[in-house]
C-alpha positions, 0 to 999 in steps of 0.5 A: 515515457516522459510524463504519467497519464494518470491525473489521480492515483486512485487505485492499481486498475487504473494503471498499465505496465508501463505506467507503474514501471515509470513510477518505480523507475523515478522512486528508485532516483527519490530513494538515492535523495533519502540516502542525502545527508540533507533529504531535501530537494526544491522541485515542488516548492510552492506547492500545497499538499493535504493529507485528509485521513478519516481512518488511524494511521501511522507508516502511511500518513508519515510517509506521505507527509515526510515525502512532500517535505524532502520535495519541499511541499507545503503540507496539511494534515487533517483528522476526521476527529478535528475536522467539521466531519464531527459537526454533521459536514459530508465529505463532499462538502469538506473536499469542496472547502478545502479546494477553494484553499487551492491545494494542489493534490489531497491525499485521502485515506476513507473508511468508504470504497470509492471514497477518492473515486467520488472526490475526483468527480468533485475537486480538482485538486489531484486526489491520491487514494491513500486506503479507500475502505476494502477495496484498494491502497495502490501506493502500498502495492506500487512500494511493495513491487519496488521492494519485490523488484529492489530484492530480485532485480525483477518481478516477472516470472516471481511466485507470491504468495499472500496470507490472511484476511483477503475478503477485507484487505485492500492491499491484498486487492492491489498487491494481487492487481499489481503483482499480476500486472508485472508478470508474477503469479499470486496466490492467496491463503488464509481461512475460508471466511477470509475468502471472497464469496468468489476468490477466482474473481482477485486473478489470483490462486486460492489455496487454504493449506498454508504449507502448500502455498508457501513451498514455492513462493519467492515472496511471502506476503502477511497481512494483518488481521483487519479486526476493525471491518470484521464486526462482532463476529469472529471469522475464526475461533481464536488467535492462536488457532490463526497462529497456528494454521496461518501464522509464519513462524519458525515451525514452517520454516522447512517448507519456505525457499531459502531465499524467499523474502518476508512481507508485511504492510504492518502494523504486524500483530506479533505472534499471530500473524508472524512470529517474532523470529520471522519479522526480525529475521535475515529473510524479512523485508518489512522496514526495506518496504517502509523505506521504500514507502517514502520514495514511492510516494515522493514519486508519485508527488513529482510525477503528478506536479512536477516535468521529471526534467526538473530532478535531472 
């Protein structure tokens, strides 16, 4: 496979096997670029990239910028506190005004699913979905199959186990589509009113019994409780109880393979989601996925600009 065929990277489901294999394959040679004592490579200069992020971020808004700069992009960062997003301007009408600045891709992270769905429909810059709302963060699952793959030399075959806020979560909604997509069975835990109306619906096992679901799993996967969507009510009646039923800790230790591997698409809340031991422990891959982050993204960046030639 010479070139991807996709023109935007909007979310997992628009991505077959050996798509997402040929994207992995080219984030491990952008990773051996990282490893450089001068990160930087020419491929994409001249080219023009905006970041236009409506929703706080921090791994994933550097990464993509620090991905285009060692690809030798130009690069714009918009915030929707700065832009005329504040003035009354929709998004369409921000989208169309950045486009006749000629950019050549638009990085968007909205607050709204199908935000980057609508985008492509109305610019013809390429879009790449940086976290539309719920529904999916593809970029954060491509990196964390990287991870997966870097750790185990495969990903088919592999349990994973996912825990947290699943009705809210969009890297939960990618992480099961891609997991599933390169042969690894997913299950999902976490409390009830953290389930979708209609879980068997994510392609993924539902178990409620964090033990249970556990025991198995070659990777486990936390998720940070995404307290801005949830609204004035709570779905459970306190952290610590969370911590105590859904939390990783050194207490259910016992229950984990000993060479299974820890997750997190952070920011972690410690203490509540993982523990302190268990985010800084030997079995932890957490700062592994946001090395891995850059690469993905500096691979999506050439694969959509740039003939894969070009970085022999």
């Amino acid at each position: 496979m010479g070139k991807l065929k996709a023109r935007h990277i909007l979310g997992i489901a628009h991505l077959g096997m050996e798509e997402i294999s040929f994207i992995l394959d080219t984030a491990v040679s952008m990773k051996e670029i990282m490893e450089r004592p001068i990160k930087k490579v020419p491929p994409l200069r001249g080219k023009t990239i905006v970041n236009l992020f409506f929703e706080p971020s921090t791994r994933t808004k550097l990464s993509f910028e620090l991905a285009a700069k060692r690809l030798s992009a130009d690069t714009v960062s918009i915030a929707a506190s700065t832009s005329s997003v504040v003035k009354g301007e929709t998004l369409i009408d921000t989208a169309r005004n950045i486009e006749a600045m000629r950019p050549d891709i638009i990085v968007i992270r909205h607050s709204m699913s199908g935000a980057p769905y609508m985008l492509s429909r109305h610019v013809g810059s390429a879009i790449i979905n940086a976290g539309d709302g719920t529904n999916e963060h593809p970029s954060q699952a491509l990196l964390d199959l990287m991870t997966v793959r870097e750790h185990f030399g495969r990903i088919d075959g592999l349990k994973v186990t996912i825990i947290g806020d699943i009705a809210h979560s969009r890297v939960a909604h990618s992480d099961i589509l891609a997991f599933t997509r390169m042969g690894a069975s997913v299950t999902v835990c976490g409390p009830a009113t953290m389930m979708p109306p209609e879980p068997g619906e994510l392609g993924a096992k539902v178990c409620l019994d964090l033990k249970d679901a556990i025991r198995d799993a070659d990777v486990v996967m936390a998720l940070r409780i995404q307290k801005e969507r949830l609204g004035r009510l709570s779905p459970f009646p306190s952290e610590r109880e969370y911590a105590d039923r859904f939390g990783i800790s050194t207490a259910i230790e016992p229950y984990l393979k000993k060479d299974v591997i820890i997750m997190h698409p952070g920011p972690i809340n410690r203490g509540v989601e993982l523990s302190p031991e268990i985010a800084d422990g030997i079995n932890s891959v957490i700062l592994k996925q946001v090395t891995n982050g850059v690469a993905v993204r500096m691979a999506l960046y050439t694969l959509l600009l740039a003939d894969l030639q070009e970085h022999g």
